[in-house]
N, C-alpha and C positions, 0 to 999 in steps of 0.2 A: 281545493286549491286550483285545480285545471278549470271550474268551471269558471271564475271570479277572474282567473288569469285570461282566458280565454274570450269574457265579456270587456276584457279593458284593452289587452288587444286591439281585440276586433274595434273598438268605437266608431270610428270612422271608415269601416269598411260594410255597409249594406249589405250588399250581395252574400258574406262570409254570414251576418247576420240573419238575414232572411231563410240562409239553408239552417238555419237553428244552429251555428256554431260550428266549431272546427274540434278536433280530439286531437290530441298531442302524447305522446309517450316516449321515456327517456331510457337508454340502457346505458351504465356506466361502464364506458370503453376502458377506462383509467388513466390518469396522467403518465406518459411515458417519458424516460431518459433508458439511451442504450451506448453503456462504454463500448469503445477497442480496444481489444488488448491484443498484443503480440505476441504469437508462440513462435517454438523452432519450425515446426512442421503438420502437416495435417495430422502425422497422430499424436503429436503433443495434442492439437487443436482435439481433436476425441476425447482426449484425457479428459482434458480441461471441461469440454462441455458435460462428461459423465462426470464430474468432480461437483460441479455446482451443481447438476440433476441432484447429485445423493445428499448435499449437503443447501439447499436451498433453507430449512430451518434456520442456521446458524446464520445465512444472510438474510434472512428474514428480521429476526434478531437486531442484528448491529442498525439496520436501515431502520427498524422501527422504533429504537430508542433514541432517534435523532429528532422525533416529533412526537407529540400529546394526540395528533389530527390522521396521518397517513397507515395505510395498511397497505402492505406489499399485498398484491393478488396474484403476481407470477412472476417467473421470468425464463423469455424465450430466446435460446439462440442461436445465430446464424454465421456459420463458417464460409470465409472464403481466403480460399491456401491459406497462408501463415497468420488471419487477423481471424479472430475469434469475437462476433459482437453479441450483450447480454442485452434485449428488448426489457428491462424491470417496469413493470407495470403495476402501479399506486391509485386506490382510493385515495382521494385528496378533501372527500365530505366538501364542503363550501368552497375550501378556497378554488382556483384554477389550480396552484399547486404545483407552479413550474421550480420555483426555488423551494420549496419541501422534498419533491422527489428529485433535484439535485445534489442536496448536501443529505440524502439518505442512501441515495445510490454511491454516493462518495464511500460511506462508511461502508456498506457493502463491499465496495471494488476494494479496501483496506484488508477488509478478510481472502478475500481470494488470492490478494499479490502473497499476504503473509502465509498462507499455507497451499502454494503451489508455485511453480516456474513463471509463470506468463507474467505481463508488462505491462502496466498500462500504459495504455500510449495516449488515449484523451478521455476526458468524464463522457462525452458525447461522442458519438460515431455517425451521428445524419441516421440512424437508423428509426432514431427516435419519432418521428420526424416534423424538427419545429421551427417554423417560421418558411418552409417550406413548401411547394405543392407535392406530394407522393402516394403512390399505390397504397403504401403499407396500412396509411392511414383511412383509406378510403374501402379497404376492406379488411382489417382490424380494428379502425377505430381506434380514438384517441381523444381523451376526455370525457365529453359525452358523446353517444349517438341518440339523435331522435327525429322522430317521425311523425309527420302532422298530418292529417288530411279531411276531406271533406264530401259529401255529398249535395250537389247542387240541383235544384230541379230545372227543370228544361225548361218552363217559363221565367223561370228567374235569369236565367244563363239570355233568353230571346228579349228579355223586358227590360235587364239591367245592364248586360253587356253588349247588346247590339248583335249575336252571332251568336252561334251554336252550337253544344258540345259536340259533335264530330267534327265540327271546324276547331276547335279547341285541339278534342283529342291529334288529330291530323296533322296541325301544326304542331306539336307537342312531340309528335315521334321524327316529324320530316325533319325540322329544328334541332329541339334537347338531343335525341337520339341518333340520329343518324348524320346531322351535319355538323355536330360537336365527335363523333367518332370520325370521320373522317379528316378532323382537325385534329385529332390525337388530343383532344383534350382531357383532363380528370374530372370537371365537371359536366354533368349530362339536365344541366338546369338552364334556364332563361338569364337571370340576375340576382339568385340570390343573394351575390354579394353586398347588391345595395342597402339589404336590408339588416343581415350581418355588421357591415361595417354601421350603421349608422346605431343601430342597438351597443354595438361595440361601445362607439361615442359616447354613447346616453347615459352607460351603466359603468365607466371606469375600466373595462378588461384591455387587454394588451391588443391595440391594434394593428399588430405585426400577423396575429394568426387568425387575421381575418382568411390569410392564402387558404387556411387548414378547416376554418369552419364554413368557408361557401362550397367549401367539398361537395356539393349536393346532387341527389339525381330528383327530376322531378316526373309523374306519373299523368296522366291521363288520359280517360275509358269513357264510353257510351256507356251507361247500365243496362240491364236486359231491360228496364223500363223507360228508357230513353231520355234519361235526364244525366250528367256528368259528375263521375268522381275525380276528386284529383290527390293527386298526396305530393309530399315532399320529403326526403330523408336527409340527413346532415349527419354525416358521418362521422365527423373529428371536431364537436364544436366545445373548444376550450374557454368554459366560463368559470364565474366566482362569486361570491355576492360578499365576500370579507377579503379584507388584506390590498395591496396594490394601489388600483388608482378609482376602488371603492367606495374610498374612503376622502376621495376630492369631494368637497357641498354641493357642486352640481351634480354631479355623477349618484349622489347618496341620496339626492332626490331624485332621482330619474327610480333610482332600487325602491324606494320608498312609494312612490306612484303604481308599483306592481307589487307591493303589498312582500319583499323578499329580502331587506335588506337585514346583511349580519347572518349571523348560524340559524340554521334551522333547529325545530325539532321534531323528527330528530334526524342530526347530524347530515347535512346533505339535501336536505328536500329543499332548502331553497336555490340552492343553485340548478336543481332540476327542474325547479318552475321555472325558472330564469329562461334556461335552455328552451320549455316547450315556449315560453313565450316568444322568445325569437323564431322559434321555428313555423305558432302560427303565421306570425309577421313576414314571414319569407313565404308559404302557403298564400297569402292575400299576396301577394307583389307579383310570384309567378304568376295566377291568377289573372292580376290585372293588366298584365305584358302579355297574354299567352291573347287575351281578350281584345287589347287593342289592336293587335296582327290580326285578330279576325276579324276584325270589325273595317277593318283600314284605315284605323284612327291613329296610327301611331306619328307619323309623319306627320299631318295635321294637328294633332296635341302640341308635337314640339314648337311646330310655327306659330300658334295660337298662345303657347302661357309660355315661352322662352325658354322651357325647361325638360 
């Protein structure tokens, strides 16, 4: 699947082609929903957090009889004074999975009101965190995480990009790294959003979290052999390839032309090709931004084709 996905990708990108391909790998973060609830006081809040610790089974239980598709993989929680928030974290296999791990955390928060004091106060607490930019997600992870990257040789990098991989690398740390950290920024990338939202577009997913899936940091190194690696990571990129706005005919062809559309089998593997495709697709754009800074084409490109 990575190789097939990886060749339709790439099409129109040479350079990606020439280093023989890019590798992509997905880790399932989970789809996340994290209620508040209200206790009296911090050791109610104790209580309450040992209470779910010991009985996590029986929410496990009520949340997974609410779906044929989702598995609870945990839930984490974080106190502050009298609000108690539960992180439940879902396999959601294909879909994105925002309304399955809604009305399954529901059922969930029914068992805790019923056999304990606390409150709900909302199904959602921001902890979750959707439609949002946040830490949490950027190093826990939230949907999927994946990682693409490449090895370019140093002729290719002189013949096709005009510049060099330690002009690359250089710009890549002065840039991504160090003048997005002093912007306090959460992403440490060029623009992967551009490439996010527009796959967003193509394939039906909700593009409200695009905020969540250009979460990205991007990489780039001289090798000991003088030719450039680069990679990309994508922290929280919330996809689906069934249910939602999948299932519009444009959108079910754009799934259809990556060879993903509908359930996998088994269960999941297409939305994780989904994922690495987008993520080569953000690997070639960092790439090609990272390349026009070196080269000093970028300003010139926009005057010359308008865009």
């Amino acid at each position: 699947t990575e190789g097939a996905l990886v060749a339709s990708v790439n099409r129109g990108c040479s350079v990606v082609d020439a280093a023989g391909g890019a590798t992509a790998r997905v880790t399932k973060s989970g789809m996340t929903r994290a209620p508040v609830f209200r206790v009296a006081d911090v050791a109610e809040a104790e209580a309450l957090v040992e209470w779910v610790r010991a009985n996590e089974p029986s929410l496990r239980e009520a949340a997974e009889a609410t779906t044929s598709h989702g598995t609870l993989l945990g839930v984490t929680p974080y106190v502050v004074g009298n609000n108690v928030y539960f992180r439940f974290r879902f396999d959601t296999k294909d879909a994105m999975g925002m309304n399955m791990v809604t009305i399954a955390t529901r059922a969930a928060c029914a068992v805790v009101e019923d056999a304990t004091d606390a409150t709900l106060v909302a199904l959602s607490g921001n902890l979750c965190s959707d439609k949002k930019p946040a830490a949490i997600n950027a190093v826990e992870g939230r949907g999927r995480s994946v990682t693409a990257d490449v090895e370019i040789p140093r002729e290719v990098v002189e013949d096709r990009l005009h510049t060099t991989p330690e002009a690359i690398a250089e710009i890549n740390t002065r840039k991504n790294h160090v003048g997005a950290a002093k912007a306090g920024s959460l992403g440490f990338n060029a623009h992967v959003a551009n490439v996010v939202a527009a796959m967003f577009l193509a394939t039906g997913q909700d593009e409200a979290q695009v905020v969540e899936g250009a979460n990205a940091i991007t990489t780039a190194e001289t090798t000991a052999d003088g030719d450039l690696y680069v990679s990309v990571s994508l922290a929280s990129l919330e996809v689906g390839t069934v249910g939602g706005g999948t299932k519009l005919p444009t959108q079910a062809a754009g799934l259809d032309v990556l060879g993903v559309r509908g359930g996998g089998d088994p269960p999941g593997t297409n939305a994780d090709a989904l994922a690495e495709a987008i993520a080569v697709g953000a690997l070639a754009g960092e790439l090609s931004l990272l390349a026009a800074l070196g080269s000093r084409h970028l300003a010139s490109a926009h005057e010359a084709l308008g865009r």
